[in-house]
C-alpha positions in Angstrom: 2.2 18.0 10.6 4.7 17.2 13.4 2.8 13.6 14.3 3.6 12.2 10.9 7.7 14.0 11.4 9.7 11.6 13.6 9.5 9.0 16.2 12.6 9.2 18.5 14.5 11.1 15.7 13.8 8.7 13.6 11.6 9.7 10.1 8.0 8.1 10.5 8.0 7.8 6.5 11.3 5.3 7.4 9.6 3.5 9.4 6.1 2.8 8.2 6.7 2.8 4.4 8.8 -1.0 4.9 5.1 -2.5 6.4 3.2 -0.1 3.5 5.4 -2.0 0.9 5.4 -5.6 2.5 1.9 -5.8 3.7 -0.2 -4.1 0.9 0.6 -6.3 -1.7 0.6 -9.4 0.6 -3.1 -8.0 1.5 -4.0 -7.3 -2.1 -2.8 -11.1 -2.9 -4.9 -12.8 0.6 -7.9 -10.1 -0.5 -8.3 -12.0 -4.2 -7.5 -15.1 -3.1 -10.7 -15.1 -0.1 -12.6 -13.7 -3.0 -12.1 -16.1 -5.2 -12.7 -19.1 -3.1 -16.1 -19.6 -1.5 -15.7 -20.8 1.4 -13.2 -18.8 2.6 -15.0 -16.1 1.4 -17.9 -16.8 3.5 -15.3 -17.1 6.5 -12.7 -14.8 6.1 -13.9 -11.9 4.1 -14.9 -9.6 6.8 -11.6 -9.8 8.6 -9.9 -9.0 5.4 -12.1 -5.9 5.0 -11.6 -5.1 8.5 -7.4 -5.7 7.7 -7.7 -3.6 4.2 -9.2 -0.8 6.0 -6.1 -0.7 7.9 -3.9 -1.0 5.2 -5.9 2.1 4.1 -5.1 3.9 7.3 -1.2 2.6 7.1 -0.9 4.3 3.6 -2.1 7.3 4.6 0.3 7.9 7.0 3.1 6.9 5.0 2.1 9.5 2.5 1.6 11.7 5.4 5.0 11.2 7.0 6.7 11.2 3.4 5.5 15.3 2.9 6.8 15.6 5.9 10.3 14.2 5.4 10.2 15.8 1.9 9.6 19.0 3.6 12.2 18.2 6.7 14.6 17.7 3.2 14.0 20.9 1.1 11.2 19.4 -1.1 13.8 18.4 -3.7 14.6 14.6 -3.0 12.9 11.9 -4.2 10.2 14.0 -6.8 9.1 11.3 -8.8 8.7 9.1 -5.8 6.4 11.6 -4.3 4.2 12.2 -7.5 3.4 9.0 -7.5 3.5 7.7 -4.2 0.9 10.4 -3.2 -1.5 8.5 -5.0 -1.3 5.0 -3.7 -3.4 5.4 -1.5 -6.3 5.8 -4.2 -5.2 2.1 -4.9 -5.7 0.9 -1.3 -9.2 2.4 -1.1 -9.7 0.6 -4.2 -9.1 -2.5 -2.9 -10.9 -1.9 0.7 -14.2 -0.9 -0.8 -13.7 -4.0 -3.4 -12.8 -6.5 -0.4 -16.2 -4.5 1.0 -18.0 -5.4 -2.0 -17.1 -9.2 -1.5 -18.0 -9.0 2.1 -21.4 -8.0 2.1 -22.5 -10.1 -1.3 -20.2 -13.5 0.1 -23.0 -15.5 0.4 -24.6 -14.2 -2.7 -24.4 -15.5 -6.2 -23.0 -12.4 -7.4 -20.0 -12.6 -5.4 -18.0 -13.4 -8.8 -18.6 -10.1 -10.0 -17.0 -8.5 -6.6 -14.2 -11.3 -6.8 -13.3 -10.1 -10.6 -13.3 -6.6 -9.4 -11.0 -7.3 -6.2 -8.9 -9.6 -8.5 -8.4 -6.0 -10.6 -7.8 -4.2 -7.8 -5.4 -6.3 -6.3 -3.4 -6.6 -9.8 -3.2 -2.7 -9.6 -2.1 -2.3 -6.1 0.8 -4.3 -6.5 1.5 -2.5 -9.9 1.7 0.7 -8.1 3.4 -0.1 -4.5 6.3 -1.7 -6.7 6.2 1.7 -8.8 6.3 3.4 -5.8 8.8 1.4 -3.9 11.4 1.3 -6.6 11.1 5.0 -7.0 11.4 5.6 -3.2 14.5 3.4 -3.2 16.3 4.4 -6.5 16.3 8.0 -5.1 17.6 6.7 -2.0 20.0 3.8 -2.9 21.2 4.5 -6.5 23.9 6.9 -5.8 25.2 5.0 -2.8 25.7 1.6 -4.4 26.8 3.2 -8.0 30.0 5.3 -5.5 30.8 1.9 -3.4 33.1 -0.8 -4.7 32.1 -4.2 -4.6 35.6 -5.9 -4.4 
């Protein structure tokens, strides 16, 4: 789709992915954290709902623009990077409807269980955006710094 191709010739996927790998792991960590503590839970948990919903949104575009720069480069760059990075977003909703959870029971006594659950979400959404991130830039990078000299 030509929305998620280029911003003033500039790949969307470039541009989006850097706040996609800095943002939803710094989310996942803030999202446990509120969980965990009471009484920011009972403050703050709706915002960070409200913020992981976004991240949800942010993802999907990055996947979005990276098919279309995959496409834009013959479909052949970066394959592993793609396999998995298609998926992260699975990892994001996880963590929204887990920071959900917390949300609407933050007042309740079973909050720990939707704490514990957004603690394992959070664990696996950084797993993955690091998976995905080092496989985005070892495509990229690899054969660029392995043919420059560091002298």
């Amino acid at each position: 789709m030509a929305v998620f191709d280029t911003v003033l010739g500039l790949p969307v996927h470039a541009l989006v992915v850097h706040g996609v790998v800095v943002l939803l792991p710094l989310m996942a960590i803030i999202t446990a954290v509120v969980a965990c503590v009471p009484r920011w839970r009972a403050r703050a948990a709706w915002p960070v709902a409200v913020i992981d919903a976004g991240m949800v949104v942010m993802t999907f575009v990055a996947r979005q623009s990276g098919q279309a720069l995959q496409t834009r480069l013959g479909g052949q760059i970066a394959q592993e990077h793609a396999a998995i990075g298609k998926n992260l977003i699975w990892f994001a909703l996880a963590m929204f409807l887990t920071s959900l959870v917390v949300a609407v029971m933050r007042r309740s006594r079973r909050a720990t269980a939707g704490a514990v659950l957004t603690v394992v979400a959070g664990v696996f959404v950084v797993w993955w955006t690091v998976r995905v991130g080092h496989t985005g830039a070892d495509a990229l990078w690899k054969g660029i710094v392995a043919s420059t000299n560091t002298k």
